[in-house]
C-alpha positions in Angstrom: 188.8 -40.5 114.7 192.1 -42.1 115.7 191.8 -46.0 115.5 194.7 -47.8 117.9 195.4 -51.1 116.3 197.7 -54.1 118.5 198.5 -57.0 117.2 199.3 -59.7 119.8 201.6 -62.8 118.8 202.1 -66.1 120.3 205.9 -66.9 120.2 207.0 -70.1 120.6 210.6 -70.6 122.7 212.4 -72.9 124.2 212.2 -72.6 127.9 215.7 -73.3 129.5 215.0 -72.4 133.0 216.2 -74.8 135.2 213.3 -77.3 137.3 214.3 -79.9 139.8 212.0 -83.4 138.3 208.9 -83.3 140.3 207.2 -85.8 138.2 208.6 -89.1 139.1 205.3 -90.3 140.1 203.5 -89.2 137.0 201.5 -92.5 136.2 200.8 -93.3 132.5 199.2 -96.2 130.5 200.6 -98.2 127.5 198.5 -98.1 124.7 197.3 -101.8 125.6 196.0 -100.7 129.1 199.1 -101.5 131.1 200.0 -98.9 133.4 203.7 -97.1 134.2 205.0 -94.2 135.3 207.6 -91.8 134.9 209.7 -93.4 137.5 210.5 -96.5 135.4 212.8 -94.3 133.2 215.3 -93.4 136.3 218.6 -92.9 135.1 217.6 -92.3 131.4 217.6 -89.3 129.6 213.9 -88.3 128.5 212.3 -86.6 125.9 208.6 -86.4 126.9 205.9 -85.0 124.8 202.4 -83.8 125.6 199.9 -84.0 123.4 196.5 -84.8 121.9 194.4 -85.6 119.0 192.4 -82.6 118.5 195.5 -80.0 118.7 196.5 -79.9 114.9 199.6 -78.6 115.9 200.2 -82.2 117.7 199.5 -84.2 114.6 201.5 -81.6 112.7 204.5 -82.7 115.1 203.8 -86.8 115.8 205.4 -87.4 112.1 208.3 -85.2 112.9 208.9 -86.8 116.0 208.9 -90.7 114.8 211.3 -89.5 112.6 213.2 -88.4 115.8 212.6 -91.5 117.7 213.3 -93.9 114.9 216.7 -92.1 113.7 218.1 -92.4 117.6 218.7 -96.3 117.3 218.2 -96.7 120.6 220.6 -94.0 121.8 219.6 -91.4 124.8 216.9 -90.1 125.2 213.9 -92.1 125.6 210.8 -90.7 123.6 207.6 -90.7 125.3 204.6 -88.7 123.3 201.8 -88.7 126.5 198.3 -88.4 125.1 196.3 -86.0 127.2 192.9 -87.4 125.1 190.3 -88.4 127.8 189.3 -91.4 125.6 192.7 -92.6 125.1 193.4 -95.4 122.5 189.9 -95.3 121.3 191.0 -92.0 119.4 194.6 -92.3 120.1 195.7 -95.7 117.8 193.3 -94.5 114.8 195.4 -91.1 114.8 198.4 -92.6 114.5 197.1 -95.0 112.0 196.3 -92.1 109.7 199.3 -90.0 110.1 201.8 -93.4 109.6 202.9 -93.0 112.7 204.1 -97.0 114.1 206.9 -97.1 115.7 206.3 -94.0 118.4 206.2 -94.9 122.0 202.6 -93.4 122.7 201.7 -93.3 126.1 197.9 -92.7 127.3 197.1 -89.7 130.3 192.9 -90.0 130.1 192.8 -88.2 133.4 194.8 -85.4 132.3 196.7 -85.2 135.7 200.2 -84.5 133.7 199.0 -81.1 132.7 199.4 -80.0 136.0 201.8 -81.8 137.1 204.1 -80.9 134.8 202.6 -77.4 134.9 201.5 -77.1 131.0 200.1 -74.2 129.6 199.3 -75.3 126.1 199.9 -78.4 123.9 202.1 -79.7 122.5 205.1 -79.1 125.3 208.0 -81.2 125.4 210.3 -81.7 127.9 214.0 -83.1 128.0 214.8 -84.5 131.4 218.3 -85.6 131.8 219.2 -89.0 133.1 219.6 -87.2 136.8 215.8 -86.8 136.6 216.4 -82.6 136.4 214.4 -81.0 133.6 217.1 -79.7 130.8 214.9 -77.8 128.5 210.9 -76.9 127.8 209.9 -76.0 124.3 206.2 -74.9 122.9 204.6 -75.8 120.0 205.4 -77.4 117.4 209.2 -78.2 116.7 211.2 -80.1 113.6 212.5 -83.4 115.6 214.1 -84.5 113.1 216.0 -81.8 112.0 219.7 -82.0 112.7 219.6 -78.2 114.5 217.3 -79.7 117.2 219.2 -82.7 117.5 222.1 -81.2 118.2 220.5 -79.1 120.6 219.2 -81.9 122.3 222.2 -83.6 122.5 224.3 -80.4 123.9 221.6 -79.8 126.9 222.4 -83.7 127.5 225.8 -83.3 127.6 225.2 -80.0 130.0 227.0 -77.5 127.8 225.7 -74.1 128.2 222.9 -72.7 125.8 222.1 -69.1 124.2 219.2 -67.4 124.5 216.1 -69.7 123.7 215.0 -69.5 120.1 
């Protein structure tokens, strides 16, 4: 008896296909309840990441990602890590508490409504939006932020020079 064996993987790439910004009206909270929106970053660069508690691929990547945040100084791009959890800073702030996470901007998304908006197909996705509002990369999963490899990658699709096939 023949036995036919396939193994399937999930590969995680960067997605450089090109999206005009459809998400300017994407609404988030603050962590203290105040509410904002994508739309309040026009004419920065963005680096928005979507998230929650209960993917441990996330809270693999939130430490990694501070890291990012912290080493830019305030340079481009802006950081935003969008919590998808539908009880937001009740689980949210202890999270970040555990993993040492403090100086992240963490953003709250109860309702969920980025996931489609943004058309995400599994967490965590980040996208880079230049400061045009067009959408300059897509990866999946869980990346190294603060490595310089993705820094400078970062920086190149900001500056609009042309990439290589998506790793």
């Amino acid at each position: 008896m023949a036995t036919l064996a396939v193994a399937v993987a999930y590969v995680m790439v960067g997605d450089r296909t090109p999206r005009p910004r459809s998400a300017d009206a994407l609404a988030f909270q603050r962590l203290d309840g105040s509410t904002t929106d994508l739309a309040s970053f026009c004419g920065q660069a963005v680096l928005l990441t979507v998230w929650a508690t209960w993917c441990w691929s996330c809270r693999e990547e939130m430490p990694a990602l501070a890291r990012f945040h912290r080493g830019l100084k305030g340079r481009p791009p802006a950081v935003i890590a969008l919590s998808v959890d539908r009880d937001g800073a009740e689980v949210v702030e202890p999270l970040l508490d555990q993993l040492d996470v403090k100086d992240l901007p963490v953003y709250l998304d109860p309702t969920g409504a980025s996931v489609g908006q943004l058309s995400i197909s599994g967490l965590p996705t980040t996208i880079l939006f230049g400061p045009d509002g067009s959408e300059r990369g897509r990866w999946f999963g869980v990346r190294a932020w603060d490595e310089k490899l993705m820094m400078d990658e970062i920086a190149a699709l900001l500056a609009g020079a042309p990439q290589g096939r998506a790793r």
